[in-house]
N, C-alpha and C positions, 0 to 999 in steps of 0.2 A: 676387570677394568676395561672402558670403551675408550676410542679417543674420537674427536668430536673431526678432526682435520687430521684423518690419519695418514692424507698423501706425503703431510713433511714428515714422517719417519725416514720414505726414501734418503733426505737428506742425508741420514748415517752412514749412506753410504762412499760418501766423501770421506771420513775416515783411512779407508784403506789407503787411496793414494797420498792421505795427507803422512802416514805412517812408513809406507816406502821411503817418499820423498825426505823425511826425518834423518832414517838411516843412512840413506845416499848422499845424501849432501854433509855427513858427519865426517868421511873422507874427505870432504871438498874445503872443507876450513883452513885456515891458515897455522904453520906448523914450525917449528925449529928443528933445524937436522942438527944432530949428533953423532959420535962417529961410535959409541957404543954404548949402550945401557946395562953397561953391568954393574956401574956404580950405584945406581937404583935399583937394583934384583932385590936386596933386604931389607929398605925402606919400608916404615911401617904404613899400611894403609890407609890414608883418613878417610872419614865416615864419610866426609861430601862425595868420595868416590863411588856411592852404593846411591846416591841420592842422581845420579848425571841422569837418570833419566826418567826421575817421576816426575819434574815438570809438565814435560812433553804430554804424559800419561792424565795430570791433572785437566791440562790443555782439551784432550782426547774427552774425559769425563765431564768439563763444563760443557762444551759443546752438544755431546751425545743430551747433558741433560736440559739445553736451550732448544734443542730439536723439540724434545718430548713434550716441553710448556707450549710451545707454537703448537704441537697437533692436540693440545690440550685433554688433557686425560682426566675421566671422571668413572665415578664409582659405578659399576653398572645399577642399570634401575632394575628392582625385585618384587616380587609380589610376596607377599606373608599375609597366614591366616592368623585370627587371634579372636579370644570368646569374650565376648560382650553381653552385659545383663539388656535384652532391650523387650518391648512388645510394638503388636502391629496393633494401629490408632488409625479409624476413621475419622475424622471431623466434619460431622453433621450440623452444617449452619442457614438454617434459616432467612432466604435473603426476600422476604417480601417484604410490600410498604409501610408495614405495621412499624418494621423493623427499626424504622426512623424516627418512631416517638424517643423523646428526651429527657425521661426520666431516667436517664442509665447517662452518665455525659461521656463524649457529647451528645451521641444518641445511644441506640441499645446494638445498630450492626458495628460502629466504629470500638465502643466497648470490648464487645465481643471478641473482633479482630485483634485488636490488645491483648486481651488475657490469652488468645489464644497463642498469639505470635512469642508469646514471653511462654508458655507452653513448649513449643516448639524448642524454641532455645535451653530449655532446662533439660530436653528430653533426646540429648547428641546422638545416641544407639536404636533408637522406637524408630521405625518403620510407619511413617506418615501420612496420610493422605485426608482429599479436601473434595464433602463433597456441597453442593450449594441448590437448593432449592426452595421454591413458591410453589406456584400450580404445578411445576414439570423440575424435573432435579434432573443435576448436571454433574461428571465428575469432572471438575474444577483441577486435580491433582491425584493421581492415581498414589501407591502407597511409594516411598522413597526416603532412602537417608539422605538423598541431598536437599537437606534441609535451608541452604541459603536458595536455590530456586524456588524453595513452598514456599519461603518467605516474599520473593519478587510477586507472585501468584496471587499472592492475597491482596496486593493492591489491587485484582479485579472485582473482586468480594464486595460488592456494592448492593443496593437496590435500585440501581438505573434500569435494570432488566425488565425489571416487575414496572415500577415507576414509567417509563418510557415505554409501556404497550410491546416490548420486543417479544416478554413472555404474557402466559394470563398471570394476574395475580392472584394469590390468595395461599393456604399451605395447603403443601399437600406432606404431610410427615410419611405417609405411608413409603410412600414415591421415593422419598430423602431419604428412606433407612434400608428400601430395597435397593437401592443404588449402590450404596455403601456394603451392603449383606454382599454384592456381586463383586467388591474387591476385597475382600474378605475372606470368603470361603473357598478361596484355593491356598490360604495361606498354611503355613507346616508350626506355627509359633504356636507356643504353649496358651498365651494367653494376644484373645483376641478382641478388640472395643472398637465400639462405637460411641461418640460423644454427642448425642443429640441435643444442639437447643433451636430453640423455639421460643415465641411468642404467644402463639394463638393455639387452634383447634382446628382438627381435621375437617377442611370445605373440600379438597378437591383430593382430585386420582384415581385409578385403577384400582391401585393396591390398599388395600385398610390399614390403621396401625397396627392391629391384632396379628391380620395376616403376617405382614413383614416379623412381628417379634417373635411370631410361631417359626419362619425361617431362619431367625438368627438365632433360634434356640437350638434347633437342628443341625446348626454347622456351628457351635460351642460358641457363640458371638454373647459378649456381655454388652447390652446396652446400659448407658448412663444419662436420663435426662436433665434436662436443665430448660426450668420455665425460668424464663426474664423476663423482668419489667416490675413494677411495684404494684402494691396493692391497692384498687380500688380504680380512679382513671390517671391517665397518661398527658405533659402538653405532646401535640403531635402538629410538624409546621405544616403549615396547606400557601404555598407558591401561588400569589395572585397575579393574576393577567397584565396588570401593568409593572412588574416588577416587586418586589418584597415578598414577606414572608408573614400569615398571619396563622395565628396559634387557636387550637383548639382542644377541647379536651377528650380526650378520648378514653373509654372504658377498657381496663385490661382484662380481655378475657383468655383467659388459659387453660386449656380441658388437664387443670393439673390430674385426674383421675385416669387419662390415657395415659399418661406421660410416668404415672406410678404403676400401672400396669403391664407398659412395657420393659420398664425396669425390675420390676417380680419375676413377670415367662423369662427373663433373661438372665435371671441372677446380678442383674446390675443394681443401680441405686438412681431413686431422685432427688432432682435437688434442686432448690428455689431460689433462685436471684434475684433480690430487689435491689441492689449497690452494687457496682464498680468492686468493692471490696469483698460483697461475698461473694461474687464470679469468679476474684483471682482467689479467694480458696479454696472455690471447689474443684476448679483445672490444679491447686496442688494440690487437694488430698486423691484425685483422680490420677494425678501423677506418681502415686507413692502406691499402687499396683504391685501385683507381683508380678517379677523382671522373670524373662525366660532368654537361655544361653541361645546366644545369635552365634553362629560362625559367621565371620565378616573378612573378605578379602581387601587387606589396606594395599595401595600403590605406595612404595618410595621413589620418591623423585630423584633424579639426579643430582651431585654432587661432585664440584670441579674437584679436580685431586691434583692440580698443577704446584700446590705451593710449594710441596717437599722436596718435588725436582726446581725448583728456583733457588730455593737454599743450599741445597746440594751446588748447585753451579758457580752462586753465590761464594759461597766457602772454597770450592777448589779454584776459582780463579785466584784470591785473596790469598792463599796457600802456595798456589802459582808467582806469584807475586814475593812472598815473604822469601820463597827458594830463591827466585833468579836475582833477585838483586839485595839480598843478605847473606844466605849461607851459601850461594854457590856464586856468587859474584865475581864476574871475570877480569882483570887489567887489561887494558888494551894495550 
C-alpha cells in the first residue's frame, strides 16, 4: 500500500503527547477526601471499571485513523503477465483515386475503413498495424494493441494524398505488401497476416507483386486479398471547376489473377467484394485465424484504499460516544 500525501502520517505523532497529557491530568480532576477506604477494600468491581479508559484509546484510534484517510492510502499499482489468444495483422489499404468510386457506399475507401475499424474492435489481443498506399506506400501505424490510437489513425486514411497531387497516383500493390512484409518479419507470433485490398492492378513501383509475395513467403507471412468494387463499371464523382460533383462511369478493372496468386505463394486466400456486406464477412472469416499465445504485460491502476480507515474511525468515535455518555457517565 502507497499513500498519495504521505507527509500527514507525521501527524501520529501528536499522539504521544496527547497520551501523556491523558494520564497527567487524571491526578488533576476533582476528588472527595475520605479518612479511610477500607470500607471499600471488598466491594465488588463493576465492569465500567475496566472500561475508564477505552474511550481515550477509541479517541487515540479515530484520529490515528483520520490521519491515514487525509494521506490517502491506495493499493500499490502492479504489473501482471497473462496469456492471450492473439495474431500479428498488417492492414494493407489501398488509398488511391479509384478508391472513391461508389459502388461500395458510400464509396469503396470510407467502406473499407468501416469494416476494417469493426475488425479492429472484434480483434482486442491481435497485434495491429496500418499500412496505406498508391504509387508510394506509407506505414500509417506500425503493429500495436493500442487499438483506440489505430482507431484515431484511420481518420487519416483518405485519398486526398493521391487526389491532391501530394503523392503520384496510381497502385502500387508491390510497394503496399513490402512495406507491410518490413513490419512483419521481425515478429516472434505463431501466425503472421497481411490483409491486402485493392481496387485496381499493379501500374507502379520498384517492387513487383511476385517479388514481395516471394518475401512474405520467406518470413512465414500469409497474405489475404481482397479485390473491391463490383463487377463490370463503377459511378466514380469527377469535382467540377465551378463547384459540384459530376458522375461518370468507370470500368472496374482488377488484376484479380495477381491478387489469387499472391494469396497461393502465401498460403493465404482471395477474396472478392462486391457489397458492403461481403467485405464485412470476409474481415470476419479472416478474423476466425488461428490465435497464437501472446504473453501480454497488463498495468493495474491504482485504487484509493481510504474507505476502511473512514469506517474504522466512523465506528470508534460512535463507540466513543455510546461509553462516555451511557455506560460511563459521570454526575457532576
Amino acid at each position: 500500500m502507497t499513500f498519495l500525501h504521505s507527509a500527514y502520517l507525521f501527524l501520529l505523532l501528536l499522539i504521544i503527547p496527547y497520551i501523556i497529557w491523558y494520564f497527567m491530568a487524571r491526578g488533576k480532576e476533582p476528588s472527595l477526601s475520605v479518612p479511610s477506604t477500607q470500607a471499600f477494600r471488598f466491594m465488588p468491581k463493576s465492569f465500567r471499571l475496566y472500561l475508564v479508559h477505552v474511550p481515550m484509546a477509541l479517541q487515540v484510534l479515530a484520529f490515528a485513523m483520520l490521519v491515514i484517510v487525509l494521506a490517502r492510502p491506495q493499493i500499490r499499482n502492479s504489473w501482471r503477465n497473462s496469456q492471450v489468444e492473439g495474431i500479428d495483422v498488417m492492414l494493407c489499404i489501398d488509398i488511391s483515386t479509384s478508391m472513391l468510386a461508389e459502388d461500395l457506399k458510400p464509396n469503396r475507401i470510407e467502406a473499407a475503413k468501416e469494416v476494417a475499424s469493426q475488425f479492429i474492435a472484434n480483434s482486442p489481443h491481435d497485434n495491429i498495424g496500418l499500412t496505406i498506399f498508391a504509387a508510394e506506400a506509407f506505414t500509417q501505424c506500425p503493429l500495436t494493441t493500442d487499438h483506440a490510437s489505430l482507431l484515431n489513425m484511420f481518420t487519416g486514411v483518405t485519398c486526398d494524398l493521391a487526389a491532391g497531387g501530394l503523392i503520384d497516383d496510381g497502385t502500387a500493390i508491390g510497394m503496399g505488401l513490402a512495406n507491410s512484409i518490413s513490419r512483419l518479419k521481425e515478429s516472434k507470433a505463431k501466425s503472421k497476416v497481411i490483409i491486402l485490398l485493392t481496387d485496381g492492378s499493379n501500374n507502379q513501383g520498384e517492387i513487383s507483386p511476385k517479388m514481395a509475395a516471394e518475401i512474405a513467403h520467406l518470413n512465414g507471412i500469409r497474405v489475404y486479398t481482397i479485390g473491391v468494387g463490383t463487377n463490370g463499371d463503377a459511378p466514380y464523382p469527377v469535382p467540377l471547376p465551378g463547384g459540384g460533383v459530376k458522375y461518370i462511369r468507370m470500368p472496374v478493372e482488377i488484376d484479380t489473377q495477381t491478387l489469387v496468386d499472391i494469396a497461393s505463394m502465401t498460403d493465404g486466400k482471395f477474396y472478392r467484394a462486391t457489397s458492403n456486406k461481403q467485405l464485412a464477412q470476409i474481415y470476419e472469416e479472416i478474423g476466425k485465424l488461428e490465435k497464437t499465445k501472446l504473453v501480454v504485460k497488463q498495468y493495474d491502476k491504482r485504487h484509493e484504499a481510504y474507505f476502511v480507515f473512514a469506517l474504522i474511525a466512523f465506528l470508534a468515535l460512535c463507540l466513543d460516544i455510546l461509553l462516555r455518555y451511557v455506560l460511563l457517565r459521570r454526575v457532576p
